[in-house]
N, C-alpha and C positions, 0 to 999 in steps of 0.2 A: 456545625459538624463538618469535617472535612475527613477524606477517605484518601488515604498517600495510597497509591496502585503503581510498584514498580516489577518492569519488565523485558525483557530480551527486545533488542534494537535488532531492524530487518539486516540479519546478516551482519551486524557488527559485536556481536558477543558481549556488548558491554554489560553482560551480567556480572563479570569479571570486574571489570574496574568504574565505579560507580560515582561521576561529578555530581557533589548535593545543588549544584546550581541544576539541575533537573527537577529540583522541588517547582521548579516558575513553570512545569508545562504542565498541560490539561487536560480532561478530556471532558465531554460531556456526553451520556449516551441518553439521548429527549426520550421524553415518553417512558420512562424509568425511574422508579424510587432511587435510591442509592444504594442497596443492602440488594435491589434484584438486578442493579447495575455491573456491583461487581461479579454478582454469579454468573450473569450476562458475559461480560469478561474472559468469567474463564471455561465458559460452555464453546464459545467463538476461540477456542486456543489456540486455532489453525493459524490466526493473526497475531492475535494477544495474550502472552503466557506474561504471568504476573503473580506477586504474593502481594497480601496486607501488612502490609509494612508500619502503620501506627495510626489509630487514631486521635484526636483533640479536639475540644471545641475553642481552644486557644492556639490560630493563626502563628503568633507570634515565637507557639515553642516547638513547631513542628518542625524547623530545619533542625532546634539542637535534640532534639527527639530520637529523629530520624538518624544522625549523625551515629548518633550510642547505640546503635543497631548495626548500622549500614558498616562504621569502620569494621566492628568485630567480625561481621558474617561473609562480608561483599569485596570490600579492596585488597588488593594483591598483596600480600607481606614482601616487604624486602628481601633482598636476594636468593631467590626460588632457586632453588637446583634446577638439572637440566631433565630432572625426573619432573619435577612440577611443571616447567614450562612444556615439556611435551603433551603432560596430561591437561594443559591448556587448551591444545588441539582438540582434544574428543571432547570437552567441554565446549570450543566453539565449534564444534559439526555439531553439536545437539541445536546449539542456539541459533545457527543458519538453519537447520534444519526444520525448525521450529520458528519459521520466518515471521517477526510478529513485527505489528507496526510502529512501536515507538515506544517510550517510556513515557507513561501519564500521571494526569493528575486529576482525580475527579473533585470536583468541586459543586457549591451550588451555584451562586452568583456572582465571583471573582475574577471574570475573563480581565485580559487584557490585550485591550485592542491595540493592534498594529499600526504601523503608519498609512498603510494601503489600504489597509480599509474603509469603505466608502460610508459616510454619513449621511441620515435622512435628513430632508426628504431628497430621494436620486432626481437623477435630470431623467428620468424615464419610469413608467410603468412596472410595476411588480404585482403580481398576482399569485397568492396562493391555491393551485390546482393538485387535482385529483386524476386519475388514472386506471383503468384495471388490466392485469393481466391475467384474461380466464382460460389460461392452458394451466395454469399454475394458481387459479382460484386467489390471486393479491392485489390487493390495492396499494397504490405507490403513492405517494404525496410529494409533490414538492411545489418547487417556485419558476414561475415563467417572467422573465422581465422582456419587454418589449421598448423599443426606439420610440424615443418621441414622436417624432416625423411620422405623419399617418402614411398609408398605405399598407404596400405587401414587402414582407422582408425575407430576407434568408435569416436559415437559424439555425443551432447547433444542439446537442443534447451532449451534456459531460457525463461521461462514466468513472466512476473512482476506482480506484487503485483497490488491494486487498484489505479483507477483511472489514468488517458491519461501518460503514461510513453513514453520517449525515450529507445532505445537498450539499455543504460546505464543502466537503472532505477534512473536516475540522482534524487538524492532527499536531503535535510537539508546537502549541498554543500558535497556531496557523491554522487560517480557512482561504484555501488555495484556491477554490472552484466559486468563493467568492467575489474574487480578484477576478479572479479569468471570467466573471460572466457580467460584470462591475464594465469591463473593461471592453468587451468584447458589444454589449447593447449601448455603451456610449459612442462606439464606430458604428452603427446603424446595423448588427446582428442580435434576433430574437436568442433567448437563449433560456434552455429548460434545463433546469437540476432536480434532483431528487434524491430522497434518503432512500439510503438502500432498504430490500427487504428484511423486517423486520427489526429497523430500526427507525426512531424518532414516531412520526403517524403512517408509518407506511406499516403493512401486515405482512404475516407472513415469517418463516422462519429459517432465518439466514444460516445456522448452523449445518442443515441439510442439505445446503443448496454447491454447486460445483460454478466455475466463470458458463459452461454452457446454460447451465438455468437462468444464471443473471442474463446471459444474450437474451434470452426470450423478455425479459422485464425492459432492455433498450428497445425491441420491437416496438412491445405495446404503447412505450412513448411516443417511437417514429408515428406509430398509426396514430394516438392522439394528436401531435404536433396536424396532421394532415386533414383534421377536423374543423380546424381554425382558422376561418379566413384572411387572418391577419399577416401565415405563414405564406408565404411559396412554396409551392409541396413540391417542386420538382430541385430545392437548393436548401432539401435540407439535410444536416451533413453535421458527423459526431466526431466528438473529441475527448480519448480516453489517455488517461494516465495509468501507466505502471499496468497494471493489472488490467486497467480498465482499456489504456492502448493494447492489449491481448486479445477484447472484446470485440471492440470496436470492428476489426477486419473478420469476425465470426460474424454479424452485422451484413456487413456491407459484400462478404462473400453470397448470403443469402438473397439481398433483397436487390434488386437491379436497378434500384430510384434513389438509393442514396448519392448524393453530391457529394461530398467528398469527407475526408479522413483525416483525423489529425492526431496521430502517437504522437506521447507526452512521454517518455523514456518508456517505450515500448520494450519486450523483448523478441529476438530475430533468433532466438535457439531454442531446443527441448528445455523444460524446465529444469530436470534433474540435471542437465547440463547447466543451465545457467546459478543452480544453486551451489554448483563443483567450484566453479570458474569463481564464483562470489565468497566462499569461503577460501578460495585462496589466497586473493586478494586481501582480507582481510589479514591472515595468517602471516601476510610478507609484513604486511603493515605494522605486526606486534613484535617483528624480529625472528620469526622462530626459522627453524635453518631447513635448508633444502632435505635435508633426512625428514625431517620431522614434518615439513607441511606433506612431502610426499607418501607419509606414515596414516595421515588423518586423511590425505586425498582417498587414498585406498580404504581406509574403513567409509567413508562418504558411500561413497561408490559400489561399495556393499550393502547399506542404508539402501539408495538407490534401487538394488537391485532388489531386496526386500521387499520392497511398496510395490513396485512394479510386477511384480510375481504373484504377489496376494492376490487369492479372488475374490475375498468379502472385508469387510473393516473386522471383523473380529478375528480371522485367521492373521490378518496385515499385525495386530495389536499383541496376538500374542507369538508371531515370528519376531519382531521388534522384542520382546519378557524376555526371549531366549537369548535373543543377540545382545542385550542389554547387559544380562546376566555374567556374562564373560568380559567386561568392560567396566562394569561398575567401581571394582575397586580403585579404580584410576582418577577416578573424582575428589577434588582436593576438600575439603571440609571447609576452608573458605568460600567455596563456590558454592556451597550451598545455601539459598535463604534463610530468613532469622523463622524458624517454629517450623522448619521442613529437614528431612532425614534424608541421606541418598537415597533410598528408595520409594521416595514421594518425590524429590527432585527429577528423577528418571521415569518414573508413570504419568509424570504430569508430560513430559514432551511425549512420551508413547502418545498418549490421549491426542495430542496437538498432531502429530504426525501421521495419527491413524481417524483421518477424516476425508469424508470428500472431495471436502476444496483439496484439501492438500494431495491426495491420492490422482486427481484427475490434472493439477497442476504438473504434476512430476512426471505423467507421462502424456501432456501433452506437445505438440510440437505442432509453434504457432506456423512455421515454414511455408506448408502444405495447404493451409486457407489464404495465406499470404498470396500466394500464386493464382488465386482465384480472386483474387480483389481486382477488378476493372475500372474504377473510379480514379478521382485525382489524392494520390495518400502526401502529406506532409510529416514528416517522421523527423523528430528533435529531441536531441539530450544535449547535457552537461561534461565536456570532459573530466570531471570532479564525478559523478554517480559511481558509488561503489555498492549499488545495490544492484542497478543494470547497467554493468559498465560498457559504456559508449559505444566505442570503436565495432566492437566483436556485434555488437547487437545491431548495430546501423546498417551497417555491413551485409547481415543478415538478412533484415531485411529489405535492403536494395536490392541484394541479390532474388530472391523469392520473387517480386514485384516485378523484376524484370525478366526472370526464366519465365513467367506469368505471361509475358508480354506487353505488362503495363509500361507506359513510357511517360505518363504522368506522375512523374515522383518527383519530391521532392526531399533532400538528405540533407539535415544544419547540423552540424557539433559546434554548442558553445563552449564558451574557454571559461573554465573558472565557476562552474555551477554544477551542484550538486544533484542528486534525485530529485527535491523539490523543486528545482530552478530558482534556486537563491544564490547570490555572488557569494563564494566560501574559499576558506583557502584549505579545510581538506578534505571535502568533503562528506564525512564522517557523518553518520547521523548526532552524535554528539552536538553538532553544530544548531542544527535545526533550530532549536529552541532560543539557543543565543542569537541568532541573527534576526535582526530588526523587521530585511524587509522579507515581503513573503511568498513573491513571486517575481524575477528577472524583469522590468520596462522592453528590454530588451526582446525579450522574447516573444513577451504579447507583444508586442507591437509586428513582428512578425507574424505570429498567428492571425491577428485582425490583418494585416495586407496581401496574406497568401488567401484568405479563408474571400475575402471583398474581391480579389483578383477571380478566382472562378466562379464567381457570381456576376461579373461582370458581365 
């Protein structure tokens, strides 16, 4: 049995125009049947907004399946008026707005492994460990790899990015946190993963939780990593991507023993800002003209102001009914999924928009704990990331670090890499899935000589 689950790309709308070469990516949520998987899915909509799009227990007909669906409900008809392409716009505000992590594929046991992917048995130690955090009553599960070479190491702890991840960060048939800790314990650094709250064997339940609950889940790591004689407790030192570089300095502002800091395409703005700035980007990138993304900028921005004002998730849900209501006819009937109505189309993002992670994202502003981080931060993206785009966020964050009076920074923009840090040429999430490898050489190799250099 296979379960097709397609859905809004972080910030790229590609709800709109829909490549069936997307059928190749995956997702797996552990510790899940398949039927409470995808309810799983769309309870977590903060990340993952998605429909059922077809099942089969025959592999082979699920691309021409899917095809007889997806043309009629999903791709863009030929030569749209400039009424349609506008109404493009509030169609992609919803779908930034509703920042989900990729379009997947739930499967049982059809992965396909990468090139980078490392094969048993490793040149080093791997231990499956256990954890608790009892501010928040959960047990975390993951995997500790440790350096051949006896003694005491330094070691790092990955945070993943948004919404319910495994240790891998398994995402668009990539496990990135793989790589990086594959990579990172073969240069002689310990390194701990783990599946987020309530997912895979860890407890606990991810949909209630905001990035400040998750900070408390990378504590109880630190503190376990600091039980282990094998670590060096005074050089041990996290590395978050996207979401999880958000975390990382809420961390490391708290606890005065972390060594140091490694954003993965962190963001240096308020989030409502970064989600503004993201959807415009995207908007240039489809053609649509300075009227018109300046049209959608402004309803965003009202969105924006919406969440920010609400004082409970259900006043937030039904200011969002109201505002909705005045906008809804503007939804093209192509955009909407195969067995969903505009008005299932437009509660399903209410729901995703009116949650915590997302409520505490949009009016967070990472700036301000930034400036309390005294540690050594290493902070890297991709000039290609159109989900945290580069410049504006690096930026940000150097600045912050150093109004702080941190002097220990470090600022890289690579050329030509995406939000994953994959070689891409536009870096579109689209890409993700088609590209082979699954994390930059480049870049770790960087992370292992900056992260070895202050340990030195």
């Amino acid at each position: 049995m296979k379960v097709v689950v397609l859905g809004c790309l972080p910030g790229c709308g590609e709800l709109l125009e829909v490549n069936l070469e997307f059928i190749e990516i995956r997702l797996q949520v552990y510790g899940r049947q398949k039927s409470q998987s995808a309810k799983l899915c769309r309870q977590y909509g903060a990340n993952i907004t998605f429909w059922l799009l077809t099942k089969t227990k025959n592999p082979d007909n699920l691309s021409s399946l899917s095809a007889k669906k997806m043309d009629k409900h999903i791709r863009k008809p030929e030569g749209k008026s400039r009424k349609s392409k506008a109404a493009l716009g509030m169609i992609l505000m919803l779908a930034v707005f509703s920042i989900g992590l990729a379009i997947y594929l739930f499967t049982d046991r059809h992965d396909k492994r990468r090139p980078q992917e490392p094969t048993k048995p490793y040149a080093y130690s791997s231990e499956e460990v256990t954890f608790r955090n009892e501010q928040a009553n959960v047990k975390l599960a993951g995997t500790l790899t440790m350096p051949s070479k006896q003694g005491n190491h330094p070691a790092v702890i990955l945070i993943s990015g948004s919404g319910p991840q495994n240790r891998d960060e398994e995402m668009a048939g990539h496990k990135p946190f793989l790589i990086i800790s594959d990579w990172l314990t073969r240069n002689g650094i310990a390194v701990l993963r783990y599946d987020d709250r309530g997912v895979g064997e860890s407890t606990g339940d991810f949909s209630s939780g905001t990035s400040l609950d998750f900070s408390t889940d990378v504590e109880s790591a630190v503190a376990y990593l600091k039980t282990r004689t094998e670590i060096r407790k005074n050089q041990i030192g996290l590395v978050g991507h996207s979401d999880g570089a958000m975390i990382a300095p809420m961390v490391a502002a708290r606890l005065n023993d972390i060594g140091y800091i490694v954003l993965l395409a962190g963001p240096g703005m308020p989030g409502g800002q970064l989600l503004i700035n993201r959807q415009e980007l995207m908007e240039r990138s489809m053609g649509l003209s300075e009227v018109e993304i300046q049209k959608s900028k402004k309803s965003s921005e009202e969105i924006t102001r919406i969440i920010r004002n609400s004082k409970d998730i259900q006043t937030l849900k039904n200011d969002l009914i109201n505002y909705s209501k005045e906008h809804i006819s503007d939804v093209p009937e192509y955009a909407i999924p195969p067995g969903m109505n505009k008005e299932q189309f437009v509660a399903e993002r209410i729901n995703i928009l009116a949650t915590p992670w997302f409520q505490y994202f949009l009016n967070y502003d990472p700036t301000s704990t930034l400036e309390k981080v005294t540690c050594p931060v290493l902070a890297l993206n991709g000039d290609k990331d159109v989900q945290v785009p580069s410049k504006e966020n690096l930026d940000g964050i150097r600045n912050s670090l150093i109004k702080g009076g941190n002097k220990k920074v470090t600022i890289v923009e690579f050329s030509n890499l995406n939000h994953l840090f994959q070689e891409c040429k536009t870096g579109l999430p689209d890409e993700y899935p088609k590209i082979e490898q699954t994390f930059s050489p480049i870049v770790l190799e960087e992370i292992s000589r900056w992260i070895l250099k202050q340990c030195g």
